[in-house]
C-alpha positions in Angstrom: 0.0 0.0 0.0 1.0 3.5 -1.1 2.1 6.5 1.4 -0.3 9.3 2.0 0.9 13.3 1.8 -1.7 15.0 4.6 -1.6 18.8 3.8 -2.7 21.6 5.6 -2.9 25.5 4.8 -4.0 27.9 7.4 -4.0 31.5 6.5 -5.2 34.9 8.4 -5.9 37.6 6.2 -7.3 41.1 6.7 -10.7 41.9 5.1 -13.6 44.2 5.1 -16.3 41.0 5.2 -19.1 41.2 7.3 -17.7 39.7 10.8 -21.8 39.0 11.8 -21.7 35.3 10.6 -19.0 33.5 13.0 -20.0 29.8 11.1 -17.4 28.1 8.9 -18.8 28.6 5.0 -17.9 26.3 2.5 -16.0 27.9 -0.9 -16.4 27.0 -4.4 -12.8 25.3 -4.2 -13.5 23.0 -1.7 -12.1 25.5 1.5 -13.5 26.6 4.4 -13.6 30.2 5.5 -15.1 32.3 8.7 -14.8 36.0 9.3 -14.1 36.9 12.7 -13.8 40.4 14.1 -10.5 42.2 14.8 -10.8 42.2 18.6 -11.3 38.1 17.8 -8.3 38.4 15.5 -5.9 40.1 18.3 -6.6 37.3 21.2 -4.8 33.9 20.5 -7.4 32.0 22.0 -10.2 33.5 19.9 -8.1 33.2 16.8 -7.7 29.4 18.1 -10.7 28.9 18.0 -12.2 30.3 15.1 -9.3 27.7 13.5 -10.6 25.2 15.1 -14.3 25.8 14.0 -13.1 26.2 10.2 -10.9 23.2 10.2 -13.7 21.1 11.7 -15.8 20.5 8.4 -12.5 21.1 6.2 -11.0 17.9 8.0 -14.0 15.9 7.5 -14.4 16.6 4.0 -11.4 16.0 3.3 -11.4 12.7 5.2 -14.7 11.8 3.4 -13.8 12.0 0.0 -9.9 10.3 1.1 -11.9 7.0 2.3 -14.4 7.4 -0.6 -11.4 7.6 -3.0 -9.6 4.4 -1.5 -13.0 2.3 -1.3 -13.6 2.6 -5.3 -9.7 1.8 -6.3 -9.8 -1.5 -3.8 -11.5 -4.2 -5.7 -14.2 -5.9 -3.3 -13.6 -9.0 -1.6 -16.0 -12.0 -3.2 -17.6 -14.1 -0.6 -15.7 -17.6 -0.1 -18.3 -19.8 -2.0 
């Protein structure tokens, strides 16, 4: 069996988005994005958190479609007969 690569990008970028939604919102590519506010931004905790909360669904995607992807390239086991 083949190795796996397991890749992970965080970044934390300044915008001008509406910080009233604090739930994780799934992009077009596939990412996960949440605006927080800038007094969330400047506390490590918050900014912890709000990492947290968009990696959840991110990870489990991901996850999802890794386990999806294995199951249809291993050939199914026939019943002993």
């Amino acid at each position: 069996m083949g190795k796996y690569k397991v890749k992970v990008n965080i970044e934390l970028i300044e915008c001008n988005d509406d910080a009233k939604e604090h739930d994780p919102i799934k992009e077009k590519n596939g990412g996960f994005t949440m605006t927080i506010s800038e007094q969330d931004a400047i506390s490590i905790d918050n900014c912890e958190r709000a990492v947290l909360m968009a990696a959840h669904p991110a990870i489990r995607d991901a996850i999802s479609k890794h386990l999806s992807d294995i199951s249809k390239k291993k050939p199914l086991k026939k019943p002993d007969q």
